[in-house]
mmCIF file of the N, C-alpha and C atoms, coordinates in Angstrom:
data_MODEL
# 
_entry.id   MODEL 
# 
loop_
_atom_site.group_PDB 
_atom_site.id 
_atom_site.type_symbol 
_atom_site.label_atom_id 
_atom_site.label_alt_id 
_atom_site.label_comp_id 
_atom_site.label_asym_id 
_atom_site.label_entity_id 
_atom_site.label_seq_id 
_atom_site.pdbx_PDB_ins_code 
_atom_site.Cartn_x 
_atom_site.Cartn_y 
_atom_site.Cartn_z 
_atom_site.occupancy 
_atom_site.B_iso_or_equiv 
_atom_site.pdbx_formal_charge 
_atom_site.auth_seq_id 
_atom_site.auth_comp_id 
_atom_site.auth_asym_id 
_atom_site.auth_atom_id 
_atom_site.pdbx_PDB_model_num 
ATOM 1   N N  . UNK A 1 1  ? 4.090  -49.815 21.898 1.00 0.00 ? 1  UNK A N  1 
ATOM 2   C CA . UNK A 1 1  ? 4.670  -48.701 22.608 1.00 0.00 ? 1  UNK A CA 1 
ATOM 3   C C  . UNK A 1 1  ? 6.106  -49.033 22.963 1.00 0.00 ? 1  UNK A C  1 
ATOM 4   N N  . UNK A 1 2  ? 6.594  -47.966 23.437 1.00 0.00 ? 2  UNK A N  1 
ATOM 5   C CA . UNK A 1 2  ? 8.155  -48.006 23.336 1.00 0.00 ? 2  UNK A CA 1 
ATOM 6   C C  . UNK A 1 2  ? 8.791  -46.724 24.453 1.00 0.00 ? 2  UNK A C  1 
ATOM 7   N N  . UNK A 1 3  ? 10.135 -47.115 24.737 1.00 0.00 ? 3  UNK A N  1 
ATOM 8   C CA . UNK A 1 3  ? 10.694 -46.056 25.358 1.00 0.00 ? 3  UNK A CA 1 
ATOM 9   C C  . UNK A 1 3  ? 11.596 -45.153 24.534 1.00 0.00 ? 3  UNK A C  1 
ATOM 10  N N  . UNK A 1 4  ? 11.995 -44.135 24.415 1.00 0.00 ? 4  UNK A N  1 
ATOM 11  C CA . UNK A 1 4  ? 12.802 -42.981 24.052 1.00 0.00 ? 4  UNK A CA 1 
ATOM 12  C C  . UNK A 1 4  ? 14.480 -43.919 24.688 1.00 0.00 ? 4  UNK A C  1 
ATOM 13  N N  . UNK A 1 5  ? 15.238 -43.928 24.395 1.00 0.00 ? 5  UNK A N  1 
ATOM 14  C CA . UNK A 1 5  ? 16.672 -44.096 24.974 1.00 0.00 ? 5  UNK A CA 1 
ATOM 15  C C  . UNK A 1 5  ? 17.479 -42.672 25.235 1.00 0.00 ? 5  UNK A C  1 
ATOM 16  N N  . UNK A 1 6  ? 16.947 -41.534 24.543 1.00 0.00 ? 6  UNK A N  1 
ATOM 17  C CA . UNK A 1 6  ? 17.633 -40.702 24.516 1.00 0.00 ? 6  UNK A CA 1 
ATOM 18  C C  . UNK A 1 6  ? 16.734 -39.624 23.594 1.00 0.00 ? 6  UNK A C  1 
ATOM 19  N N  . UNK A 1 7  ? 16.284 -38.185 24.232 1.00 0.00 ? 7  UNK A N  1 
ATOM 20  C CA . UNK A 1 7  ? 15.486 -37.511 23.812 1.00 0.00 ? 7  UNK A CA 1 
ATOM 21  C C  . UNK A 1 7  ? 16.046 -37.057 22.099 1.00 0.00 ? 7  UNK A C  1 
ATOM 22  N N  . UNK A 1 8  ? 14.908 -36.858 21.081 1.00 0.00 ? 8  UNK A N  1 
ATOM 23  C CA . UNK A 1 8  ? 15.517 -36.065 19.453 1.00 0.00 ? 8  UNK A CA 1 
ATOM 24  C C  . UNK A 1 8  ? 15.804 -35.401 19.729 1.00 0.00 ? 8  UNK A C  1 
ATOM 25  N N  . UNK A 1 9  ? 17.141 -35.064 18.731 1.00 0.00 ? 9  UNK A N  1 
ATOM 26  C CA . UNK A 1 9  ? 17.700 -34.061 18.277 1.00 0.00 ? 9  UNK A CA 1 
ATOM 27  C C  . UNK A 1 9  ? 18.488 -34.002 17.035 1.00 0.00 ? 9  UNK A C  1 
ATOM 28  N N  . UNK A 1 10 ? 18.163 -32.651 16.478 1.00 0.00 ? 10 UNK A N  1 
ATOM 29  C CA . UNK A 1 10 ? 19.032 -32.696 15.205 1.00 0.00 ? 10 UNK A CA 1 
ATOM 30  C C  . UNK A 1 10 ? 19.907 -32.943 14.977 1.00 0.00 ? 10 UNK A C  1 
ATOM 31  N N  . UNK A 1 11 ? 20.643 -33.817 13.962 1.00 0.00 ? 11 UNK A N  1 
ATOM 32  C CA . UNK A 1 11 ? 21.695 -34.335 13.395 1.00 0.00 ? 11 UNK A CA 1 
ATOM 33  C C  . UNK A 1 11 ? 21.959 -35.710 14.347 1.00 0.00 ? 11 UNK A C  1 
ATOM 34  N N  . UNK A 1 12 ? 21.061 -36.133 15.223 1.00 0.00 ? 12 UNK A N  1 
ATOM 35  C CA . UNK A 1 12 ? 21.639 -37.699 16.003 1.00 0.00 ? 12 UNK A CA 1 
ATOM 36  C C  . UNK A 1 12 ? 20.222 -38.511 15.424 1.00 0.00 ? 12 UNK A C  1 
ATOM 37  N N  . UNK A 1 13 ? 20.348 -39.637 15.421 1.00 0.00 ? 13 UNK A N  1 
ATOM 38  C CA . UNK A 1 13 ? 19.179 -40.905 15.355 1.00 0.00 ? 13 UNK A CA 1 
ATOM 39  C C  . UNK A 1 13 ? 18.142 -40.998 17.013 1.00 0.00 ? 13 UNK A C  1 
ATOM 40  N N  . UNK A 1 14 ? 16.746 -41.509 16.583 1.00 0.00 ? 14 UNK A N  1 
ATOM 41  C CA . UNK A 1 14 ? 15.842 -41.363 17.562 1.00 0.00 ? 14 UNK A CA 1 
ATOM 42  C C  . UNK A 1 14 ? 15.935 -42.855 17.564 1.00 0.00 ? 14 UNK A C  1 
ATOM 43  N N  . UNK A 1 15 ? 16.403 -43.292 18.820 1.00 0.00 ? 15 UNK A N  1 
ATOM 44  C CA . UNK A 1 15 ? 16.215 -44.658 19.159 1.00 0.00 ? 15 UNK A CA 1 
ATOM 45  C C  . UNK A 1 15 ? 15.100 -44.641 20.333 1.00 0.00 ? 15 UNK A C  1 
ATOM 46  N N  . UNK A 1 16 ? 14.125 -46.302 19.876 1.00 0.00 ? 16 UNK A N  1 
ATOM 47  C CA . UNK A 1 16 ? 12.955 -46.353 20.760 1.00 0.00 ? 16 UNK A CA 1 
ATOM 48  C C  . UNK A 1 16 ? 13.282 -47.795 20.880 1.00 0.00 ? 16 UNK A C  1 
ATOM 49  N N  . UNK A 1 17 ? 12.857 -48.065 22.439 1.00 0.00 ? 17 UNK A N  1 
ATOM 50  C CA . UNK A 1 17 ? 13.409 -49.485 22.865 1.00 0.00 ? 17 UNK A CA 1 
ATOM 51  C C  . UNK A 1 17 ? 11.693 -50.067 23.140 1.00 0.00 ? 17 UNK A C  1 
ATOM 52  N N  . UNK A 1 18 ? 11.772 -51.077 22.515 1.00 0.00 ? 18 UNK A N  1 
ATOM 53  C CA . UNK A 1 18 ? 10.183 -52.218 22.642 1.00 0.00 ? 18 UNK A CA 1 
ATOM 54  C C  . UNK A 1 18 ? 9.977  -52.591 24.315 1.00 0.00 ? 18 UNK A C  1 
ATOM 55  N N  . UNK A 1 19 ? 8.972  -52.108 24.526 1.00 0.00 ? 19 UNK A N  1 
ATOM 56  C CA . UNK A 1 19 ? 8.678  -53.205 25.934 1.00 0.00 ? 19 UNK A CA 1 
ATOM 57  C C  . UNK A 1 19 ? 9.705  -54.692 26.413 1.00 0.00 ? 19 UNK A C  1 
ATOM 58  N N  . UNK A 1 20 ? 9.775  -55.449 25.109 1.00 0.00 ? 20 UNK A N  1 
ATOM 59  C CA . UNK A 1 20 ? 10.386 -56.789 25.692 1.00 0.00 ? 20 UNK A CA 1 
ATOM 60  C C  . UNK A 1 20 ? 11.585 -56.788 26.170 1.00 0.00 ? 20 UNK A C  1 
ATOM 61  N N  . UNK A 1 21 ? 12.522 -55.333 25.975 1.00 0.00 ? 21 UNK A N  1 
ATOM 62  C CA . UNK A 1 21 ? 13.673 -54.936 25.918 1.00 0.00 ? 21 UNK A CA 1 
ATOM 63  C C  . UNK A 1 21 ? 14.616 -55.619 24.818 1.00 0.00 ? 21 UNK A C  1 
ATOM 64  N N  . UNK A 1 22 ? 14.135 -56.876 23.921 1.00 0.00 ? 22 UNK A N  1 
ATOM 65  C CA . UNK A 1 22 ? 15.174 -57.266 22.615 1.00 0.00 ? 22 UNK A CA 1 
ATOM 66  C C  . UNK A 1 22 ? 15.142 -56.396 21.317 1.00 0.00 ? 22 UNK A C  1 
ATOM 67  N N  . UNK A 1 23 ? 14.262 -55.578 21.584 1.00 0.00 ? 23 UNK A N  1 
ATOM 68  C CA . UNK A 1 23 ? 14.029 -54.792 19.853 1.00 0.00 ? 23 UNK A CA 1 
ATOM 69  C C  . UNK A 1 23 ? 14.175 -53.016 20.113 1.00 0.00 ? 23 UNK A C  1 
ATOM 70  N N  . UNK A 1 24 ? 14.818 -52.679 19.291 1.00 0.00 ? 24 UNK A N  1 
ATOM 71  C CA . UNK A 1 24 ? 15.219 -51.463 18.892 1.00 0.00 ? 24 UNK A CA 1 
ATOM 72  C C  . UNK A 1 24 ? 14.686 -50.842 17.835 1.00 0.00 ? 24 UNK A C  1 
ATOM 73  N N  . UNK A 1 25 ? 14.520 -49.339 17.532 1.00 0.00 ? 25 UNK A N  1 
ATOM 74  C CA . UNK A 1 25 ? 13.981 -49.070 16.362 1.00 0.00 ? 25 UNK A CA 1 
ATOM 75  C C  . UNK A 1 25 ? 14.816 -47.535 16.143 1.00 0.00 ? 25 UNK A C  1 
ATOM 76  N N  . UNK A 1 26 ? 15.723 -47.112 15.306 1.00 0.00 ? 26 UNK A N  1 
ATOM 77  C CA . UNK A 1 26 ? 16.105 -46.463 14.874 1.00 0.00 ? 26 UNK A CA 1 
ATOM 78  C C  . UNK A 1 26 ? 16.027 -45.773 14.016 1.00 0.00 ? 26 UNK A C  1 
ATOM 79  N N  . UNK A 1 27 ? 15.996 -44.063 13.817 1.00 0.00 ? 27 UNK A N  1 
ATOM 80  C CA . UNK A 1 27 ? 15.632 -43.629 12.754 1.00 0.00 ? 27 UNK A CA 1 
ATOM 81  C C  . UNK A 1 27 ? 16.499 -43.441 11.850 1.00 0.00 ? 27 UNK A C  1 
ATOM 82  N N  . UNK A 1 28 ? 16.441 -42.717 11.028 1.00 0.00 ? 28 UNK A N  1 
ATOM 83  C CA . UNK A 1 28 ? 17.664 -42.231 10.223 1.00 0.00 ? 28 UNK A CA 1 
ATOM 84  C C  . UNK A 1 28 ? 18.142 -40.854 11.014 1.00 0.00 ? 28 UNK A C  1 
ATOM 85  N N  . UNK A 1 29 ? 18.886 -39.677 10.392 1.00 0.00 ? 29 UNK A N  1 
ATOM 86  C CA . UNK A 1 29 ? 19.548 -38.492 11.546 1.00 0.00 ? 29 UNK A CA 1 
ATOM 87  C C  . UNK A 1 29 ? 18.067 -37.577 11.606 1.00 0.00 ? 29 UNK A C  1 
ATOM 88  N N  . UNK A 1 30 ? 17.893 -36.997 12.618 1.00 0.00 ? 30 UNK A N  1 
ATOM 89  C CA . UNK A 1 30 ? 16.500 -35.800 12.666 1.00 0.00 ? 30 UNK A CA 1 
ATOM 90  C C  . UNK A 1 30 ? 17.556 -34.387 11.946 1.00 0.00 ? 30 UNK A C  1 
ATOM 91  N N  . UNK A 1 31 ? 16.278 -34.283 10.828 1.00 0.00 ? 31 UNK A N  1 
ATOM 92  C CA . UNK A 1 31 ? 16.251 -32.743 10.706 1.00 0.00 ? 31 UNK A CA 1 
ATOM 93  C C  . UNK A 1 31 ? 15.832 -31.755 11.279 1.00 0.00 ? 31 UNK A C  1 
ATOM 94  N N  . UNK A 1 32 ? 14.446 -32.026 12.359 1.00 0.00 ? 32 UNK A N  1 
ATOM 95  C CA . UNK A 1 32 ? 13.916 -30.912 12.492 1.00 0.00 ? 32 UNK A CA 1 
ATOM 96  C C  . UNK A 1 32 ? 12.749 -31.925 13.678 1.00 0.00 ? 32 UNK A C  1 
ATOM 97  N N  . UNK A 1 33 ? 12.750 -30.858 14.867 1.00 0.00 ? 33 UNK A N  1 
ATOM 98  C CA . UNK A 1 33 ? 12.096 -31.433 15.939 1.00 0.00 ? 33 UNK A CA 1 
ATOM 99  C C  . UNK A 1 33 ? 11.362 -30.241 16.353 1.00 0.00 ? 33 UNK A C  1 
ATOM 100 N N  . UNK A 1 34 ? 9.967  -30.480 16.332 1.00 0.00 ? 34 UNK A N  1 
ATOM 101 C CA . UNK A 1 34 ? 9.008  -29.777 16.960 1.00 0.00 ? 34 UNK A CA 1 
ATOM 102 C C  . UNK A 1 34 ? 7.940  -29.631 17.599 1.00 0.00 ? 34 UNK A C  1 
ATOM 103 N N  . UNK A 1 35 ? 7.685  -29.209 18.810 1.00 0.00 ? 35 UNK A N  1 
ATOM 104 C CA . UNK A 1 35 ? 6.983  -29.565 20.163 1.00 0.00 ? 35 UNK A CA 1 
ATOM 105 C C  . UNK A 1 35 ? 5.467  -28.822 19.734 1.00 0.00 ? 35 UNK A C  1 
ATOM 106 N N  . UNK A 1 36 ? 4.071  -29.592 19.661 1.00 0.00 ? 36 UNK A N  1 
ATOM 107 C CA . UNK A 1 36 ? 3.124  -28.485 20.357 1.00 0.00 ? 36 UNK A CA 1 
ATOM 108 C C  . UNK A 1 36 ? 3.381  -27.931 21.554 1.00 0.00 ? 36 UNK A C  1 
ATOM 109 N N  . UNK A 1 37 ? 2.716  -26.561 21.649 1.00 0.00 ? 37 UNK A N  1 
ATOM 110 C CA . UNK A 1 37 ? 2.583  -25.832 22.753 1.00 0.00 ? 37 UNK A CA 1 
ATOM 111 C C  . UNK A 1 37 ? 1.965  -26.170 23.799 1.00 0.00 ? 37 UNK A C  1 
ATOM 112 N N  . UNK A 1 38 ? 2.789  -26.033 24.801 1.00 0.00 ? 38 UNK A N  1 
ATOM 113 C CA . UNK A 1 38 ? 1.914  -26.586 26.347 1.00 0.00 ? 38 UNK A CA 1 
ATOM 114 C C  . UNK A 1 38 ? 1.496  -28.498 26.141 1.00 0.00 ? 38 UNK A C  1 
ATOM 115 N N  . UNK A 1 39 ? 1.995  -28.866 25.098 1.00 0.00 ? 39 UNK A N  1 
ATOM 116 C CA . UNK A 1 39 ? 1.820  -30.060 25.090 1.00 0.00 ? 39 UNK A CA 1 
ATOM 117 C C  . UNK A 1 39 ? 3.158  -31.158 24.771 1.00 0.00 ? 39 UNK A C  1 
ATOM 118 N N  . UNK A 1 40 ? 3.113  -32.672 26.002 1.00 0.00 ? 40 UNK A N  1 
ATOM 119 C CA . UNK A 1 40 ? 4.094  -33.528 25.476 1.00 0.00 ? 40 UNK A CA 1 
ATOM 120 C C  . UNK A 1 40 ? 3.909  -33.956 24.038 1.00 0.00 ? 40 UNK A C  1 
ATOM 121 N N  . UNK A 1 41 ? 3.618  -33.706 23.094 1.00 0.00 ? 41 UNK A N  1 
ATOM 122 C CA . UNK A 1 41 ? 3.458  -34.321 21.669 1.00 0.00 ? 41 UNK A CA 1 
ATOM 123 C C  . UNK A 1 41 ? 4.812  -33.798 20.616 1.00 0.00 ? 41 UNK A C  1 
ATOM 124 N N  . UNK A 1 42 ? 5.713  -34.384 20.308 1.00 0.00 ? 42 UNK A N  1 
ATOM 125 C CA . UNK A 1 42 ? 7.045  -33.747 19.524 1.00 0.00 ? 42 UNK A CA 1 
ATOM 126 C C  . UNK A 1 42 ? 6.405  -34.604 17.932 1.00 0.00 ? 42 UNK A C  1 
ATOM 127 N N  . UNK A 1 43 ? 7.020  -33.184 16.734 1.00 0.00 ? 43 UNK A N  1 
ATOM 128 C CA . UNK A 1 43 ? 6.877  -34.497 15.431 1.00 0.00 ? 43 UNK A CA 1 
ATOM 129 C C  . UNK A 1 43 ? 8.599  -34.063 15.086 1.00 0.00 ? 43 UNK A C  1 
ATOM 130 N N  . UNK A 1 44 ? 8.783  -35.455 14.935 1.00 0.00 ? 44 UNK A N  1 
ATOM 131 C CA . UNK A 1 44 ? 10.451 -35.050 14.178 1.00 0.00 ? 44 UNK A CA 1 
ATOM 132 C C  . UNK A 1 44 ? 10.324 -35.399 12.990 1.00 0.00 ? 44 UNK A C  1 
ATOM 133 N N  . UNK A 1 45 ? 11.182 -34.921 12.254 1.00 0.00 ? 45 UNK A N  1 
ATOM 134 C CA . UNK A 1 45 ? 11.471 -35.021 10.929 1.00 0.00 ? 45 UNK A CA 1 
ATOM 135 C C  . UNK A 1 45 ? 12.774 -35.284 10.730 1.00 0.00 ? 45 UNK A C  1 
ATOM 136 N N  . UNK A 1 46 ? 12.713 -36.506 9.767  1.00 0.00 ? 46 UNK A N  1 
ATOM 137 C CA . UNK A 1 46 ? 14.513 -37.521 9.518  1.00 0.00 ? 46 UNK A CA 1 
ATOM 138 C C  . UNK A 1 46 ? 14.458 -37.585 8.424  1.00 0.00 ? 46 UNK A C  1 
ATOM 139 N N  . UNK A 1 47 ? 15.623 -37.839 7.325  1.00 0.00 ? 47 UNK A N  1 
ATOM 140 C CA . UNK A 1 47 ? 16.142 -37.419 6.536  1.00 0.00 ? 47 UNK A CA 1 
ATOM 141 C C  . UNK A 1 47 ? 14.771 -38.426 5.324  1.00 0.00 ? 47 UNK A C  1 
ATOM 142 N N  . UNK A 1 48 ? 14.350 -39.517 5.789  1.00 0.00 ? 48 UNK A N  1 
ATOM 143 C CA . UNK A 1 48 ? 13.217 -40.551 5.602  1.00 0.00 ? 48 UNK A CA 1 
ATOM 144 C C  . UNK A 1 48 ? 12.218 -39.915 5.981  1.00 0.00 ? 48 UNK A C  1 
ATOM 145 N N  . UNK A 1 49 ? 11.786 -40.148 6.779  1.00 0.00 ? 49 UNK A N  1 
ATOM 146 C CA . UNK A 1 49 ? 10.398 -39.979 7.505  1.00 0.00 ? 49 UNK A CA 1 
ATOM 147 C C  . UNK A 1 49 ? 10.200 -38.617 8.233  1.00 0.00 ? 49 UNK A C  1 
ATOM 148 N N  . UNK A 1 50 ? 8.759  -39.220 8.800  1.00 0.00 ? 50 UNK A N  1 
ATOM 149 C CA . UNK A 1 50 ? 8.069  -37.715 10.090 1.00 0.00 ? 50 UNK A CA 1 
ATOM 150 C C  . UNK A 1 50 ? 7.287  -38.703 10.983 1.00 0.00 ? 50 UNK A C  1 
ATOM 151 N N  . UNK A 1 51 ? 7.273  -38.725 12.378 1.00 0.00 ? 51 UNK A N  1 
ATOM 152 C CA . UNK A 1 51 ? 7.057  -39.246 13.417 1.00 0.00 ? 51 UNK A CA 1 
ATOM 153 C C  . UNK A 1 51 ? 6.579  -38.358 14.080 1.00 0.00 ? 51 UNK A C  1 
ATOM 154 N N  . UNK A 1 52 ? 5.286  -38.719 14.885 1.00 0.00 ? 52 UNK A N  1 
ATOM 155 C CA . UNK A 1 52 ? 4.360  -38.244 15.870 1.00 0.00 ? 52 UNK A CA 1 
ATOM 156 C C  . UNK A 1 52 ? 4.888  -38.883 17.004 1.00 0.00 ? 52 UNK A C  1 
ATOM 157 N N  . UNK A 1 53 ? 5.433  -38.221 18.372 1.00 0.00 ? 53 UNK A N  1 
ATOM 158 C CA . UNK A 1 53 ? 5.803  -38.889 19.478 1.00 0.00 ? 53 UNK A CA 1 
ATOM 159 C C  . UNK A 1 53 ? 5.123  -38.096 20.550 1.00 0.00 ? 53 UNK A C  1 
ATOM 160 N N  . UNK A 1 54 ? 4.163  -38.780 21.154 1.00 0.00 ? 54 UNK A N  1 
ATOM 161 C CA . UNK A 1 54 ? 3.779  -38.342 22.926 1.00 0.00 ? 54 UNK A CA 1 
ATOM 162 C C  . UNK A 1 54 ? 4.308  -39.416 23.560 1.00 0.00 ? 54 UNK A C  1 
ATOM 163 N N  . UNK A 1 55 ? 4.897  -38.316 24.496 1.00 0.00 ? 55 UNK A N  1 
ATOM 164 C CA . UNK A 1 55 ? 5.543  -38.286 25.970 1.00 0.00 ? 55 UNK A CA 1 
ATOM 165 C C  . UNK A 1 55 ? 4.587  -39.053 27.417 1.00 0.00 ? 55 UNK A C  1 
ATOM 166 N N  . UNK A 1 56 ? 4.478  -39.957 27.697 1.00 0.00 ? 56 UNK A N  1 
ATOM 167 C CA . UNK A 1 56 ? 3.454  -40.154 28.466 1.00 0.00 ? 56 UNK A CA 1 
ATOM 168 C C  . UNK A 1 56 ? 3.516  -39.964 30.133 1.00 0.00 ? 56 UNK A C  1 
ATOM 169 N N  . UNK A 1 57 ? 4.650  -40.481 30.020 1.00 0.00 ? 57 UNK A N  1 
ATOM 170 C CA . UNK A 1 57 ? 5.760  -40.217 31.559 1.00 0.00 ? 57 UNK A CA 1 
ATOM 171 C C  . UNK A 1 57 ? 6.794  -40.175 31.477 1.00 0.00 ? 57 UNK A C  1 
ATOM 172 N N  . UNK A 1 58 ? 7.572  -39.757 32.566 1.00 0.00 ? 58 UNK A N  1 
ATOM 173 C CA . UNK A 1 58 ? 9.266  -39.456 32.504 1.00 0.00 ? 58 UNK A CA 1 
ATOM 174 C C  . UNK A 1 58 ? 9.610  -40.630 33.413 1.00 0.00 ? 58 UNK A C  1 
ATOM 175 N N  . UNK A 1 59 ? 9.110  -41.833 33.774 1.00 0.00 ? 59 UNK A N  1 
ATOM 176 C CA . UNK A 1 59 ? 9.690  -42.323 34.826 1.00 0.00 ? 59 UNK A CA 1 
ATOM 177 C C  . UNK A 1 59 ? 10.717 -43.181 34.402 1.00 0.00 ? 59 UNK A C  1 
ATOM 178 N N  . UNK A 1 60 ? 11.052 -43.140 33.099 1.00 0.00 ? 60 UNK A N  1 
ATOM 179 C CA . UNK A 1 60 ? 12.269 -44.015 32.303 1.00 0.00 ? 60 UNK A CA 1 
ATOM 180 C C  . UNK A 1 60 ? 13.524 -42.926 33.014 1.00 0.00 ? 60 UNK A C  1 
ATOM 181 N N  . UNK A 1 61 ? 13.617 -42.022 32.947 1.00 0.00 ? 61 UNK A N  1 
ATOM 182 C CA . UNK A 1 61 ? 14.384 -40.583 33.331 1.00 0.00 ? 61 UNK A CA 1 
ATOM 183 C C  . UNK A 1 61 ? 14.532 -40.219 31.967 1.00 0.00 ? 61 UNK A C  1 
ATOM 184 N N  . UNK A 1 62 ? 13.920 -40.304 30.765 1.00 0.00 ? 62 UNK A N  1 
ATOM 185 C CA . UNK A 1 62 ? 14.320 -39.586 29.518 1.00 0.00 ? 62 UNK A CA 1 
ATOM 186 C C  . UNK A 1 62 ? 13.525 -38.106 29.548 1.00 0.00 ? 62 UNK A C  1 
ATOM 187 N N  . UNK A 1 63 ? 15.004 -37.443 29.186 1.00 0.00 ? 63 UNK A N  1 
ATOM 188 C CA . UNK A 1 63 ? 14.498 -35.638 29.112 1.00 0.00 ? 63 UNK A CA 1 
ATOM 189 C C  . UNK A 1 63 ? 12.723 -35.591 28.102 1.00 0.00 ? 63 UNK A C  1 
ATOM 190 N N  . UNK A 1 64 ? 11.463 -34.785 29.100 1.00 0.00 ? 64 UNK A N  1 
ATOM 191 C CA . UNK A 1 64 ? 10.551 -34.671 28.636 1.00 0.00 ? 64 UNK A CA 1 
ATOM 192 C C  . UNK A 1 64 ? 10.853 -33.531 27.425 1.00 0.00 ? 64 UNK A C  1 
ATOM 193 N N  . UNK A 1 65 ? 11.654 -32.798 27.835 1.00 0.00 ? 65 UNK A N  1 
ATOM 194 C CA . UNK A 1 65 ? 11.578 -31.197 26.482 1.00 0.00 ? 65 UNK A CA 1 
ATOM 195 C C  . UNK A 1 65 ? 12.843 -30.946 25.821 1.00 0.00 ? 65 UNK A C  1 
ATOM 196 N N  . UNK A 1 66 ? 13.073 -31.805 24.934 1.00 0.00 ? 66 UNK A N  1 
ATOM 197 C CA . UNK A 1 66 ? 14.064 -31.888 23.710 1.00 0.00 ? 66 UNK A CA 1 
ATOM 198 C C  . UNK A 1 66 ? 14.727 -30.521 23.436 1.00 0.00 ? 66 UNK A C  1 
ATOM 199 N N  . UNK A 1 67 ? 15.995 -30.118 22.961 1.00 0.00 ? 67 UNK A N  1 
ATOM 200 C CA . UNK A 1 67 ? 15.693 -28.795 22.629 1.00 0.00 ? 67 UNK A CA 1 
ATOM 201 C C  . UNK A 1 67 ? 15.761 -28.572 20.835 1.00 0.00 ? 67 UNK A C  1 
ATOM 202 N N  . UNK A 1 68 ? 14.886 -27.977 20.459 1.00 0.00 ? 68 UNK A N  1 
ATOM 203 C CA . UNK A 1 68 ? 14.931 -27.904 19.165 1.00 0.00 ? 68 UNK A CA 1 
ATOM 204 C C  . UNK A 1 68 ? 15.930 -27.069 18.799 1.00 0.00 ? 68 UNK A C  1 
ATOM 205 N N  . UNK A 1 69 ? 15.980 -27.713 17.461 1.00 0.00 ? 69 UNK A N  1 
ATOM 206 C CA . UNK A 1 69 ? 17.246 -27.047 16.711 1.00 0.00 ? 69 UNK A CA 1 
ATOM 207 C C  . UNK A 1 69 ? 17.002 -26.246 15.237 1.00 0.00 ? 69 UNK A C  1 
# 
């Protein structure tokens, strides 16, 4: 598990910081970010990949509701 540094959004990289705080994980740019309804669960889509992300708490202060683009 990991923290968000900064909520997805299209055209920027989804960085997730490791528990130990030495490791980073970066995506390539998001194409396309989209929330279930009534639910924290976002899947983004990067120019590579598609990622399943739930939200578990906000107490990092990272924005819970991304805005899609």
């Amino acid at each position: 598990m990991g923290r968000l540094l900064r909520p997805p959004r299209k055209g920027s990289v989804v960085v997730i910081e490791f528990a130990d705080g030495l490791h980073e994980y970066v995506t390539t740019p998001v194409k396309r970010v989209l929330q279930l309804c009534g639910q924290d669960t976002y899947y983004v889509q990067t120019a590579n990949s598609s990622y399943r992300l739930e939200v578990r708490s906000s107490e990092s202060g990272v924005v819970d509701h991304p805005v899609a683009n």
